[in-house]
N, C-alpha and C positions, 0 to 999 in steps of 0.2 A: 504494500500500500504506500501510495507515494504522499510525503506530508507537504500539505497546501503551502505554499509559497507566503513568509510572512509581509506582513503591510506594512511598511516603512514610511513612516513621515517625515521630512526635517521638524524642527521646532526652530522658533526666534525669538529671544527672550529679550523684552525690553524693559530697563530698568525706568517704573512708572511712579512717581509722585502722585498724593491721593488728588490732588483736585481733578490734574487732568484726565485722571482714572477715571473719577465723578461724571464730569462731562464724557466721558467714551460711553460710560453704563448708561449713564441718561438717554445720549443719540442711541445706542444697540437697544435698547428698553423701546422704543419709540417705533424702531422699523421687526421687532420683533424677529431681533436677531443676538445671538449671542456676543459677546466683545468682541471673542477671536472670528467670529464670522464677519462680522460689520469694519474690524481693524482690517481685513485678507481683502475686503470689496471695494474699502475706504480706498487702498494702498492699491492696487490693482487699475483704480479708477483714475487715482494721481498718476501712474506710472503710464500706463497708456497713454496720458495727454504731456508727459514728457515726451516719451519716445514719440510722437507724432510730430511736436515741435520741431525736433531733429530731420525729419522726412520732408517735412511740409516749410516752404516758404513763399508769401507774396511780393511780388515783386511790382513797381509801376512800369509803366510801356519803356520809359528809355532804361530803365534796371534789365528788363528782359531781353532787351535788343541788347548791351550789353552782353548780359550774361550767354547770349545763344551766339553773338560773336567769339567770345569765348571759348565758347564750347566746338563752334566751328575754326578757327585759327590752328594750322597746323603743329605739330605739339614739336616741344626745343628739347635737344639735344641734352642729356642727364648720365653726362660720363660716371659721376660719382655713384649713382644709381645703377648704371648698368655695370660697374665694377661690384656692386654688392649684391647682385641677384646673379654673379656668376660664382660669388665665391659657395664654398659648401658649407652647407647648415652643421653648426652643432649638434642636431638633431640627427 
């Protein structure tokens, strides 16, 4: 009989002072969610709108013209770069 594969979770222990504690339980109390559920949702929901910031940027008409000139200009010359992408990895 083969024994079921155990369920691994990380943990992330953060050291919390009571007031802001207070306020976590109040908000988790409110959406009818426990602390670590609503902290996992809170923190999920920040981090997606960081990483989007990262991906995402507007730009105005002469920023874009610009930047697609750029992107179109033939690219320069990086001896120092192609000296390091032929050397062998440490790895």
């Amino acid at each position: 009989m083969a024994a079921s594969p155990k369920r691994r979770e990380d943990r992330l222990e953060i050291p919390l002072p009571a007031a802001p504690k207070k306020v976590l339980e109040r908000a988790a109390l409110s959406q009818n969610k426990s602390i670590g559920a609503f902290m996992l949702d809170s923190a999920l929901t920040a981090a997606a709108e960081v990483l989007a910031e990262r991906r995402e940027f507007n730009l105005n008409a002469r920023q874009y013209d610009a930047f697609v000139a750029a992107l179109d200009a033939p690219s320069k010359p990086k001896p120092r770069l192609a000296k390091l992408l032929k050397t062998p990895s440490a790895l």
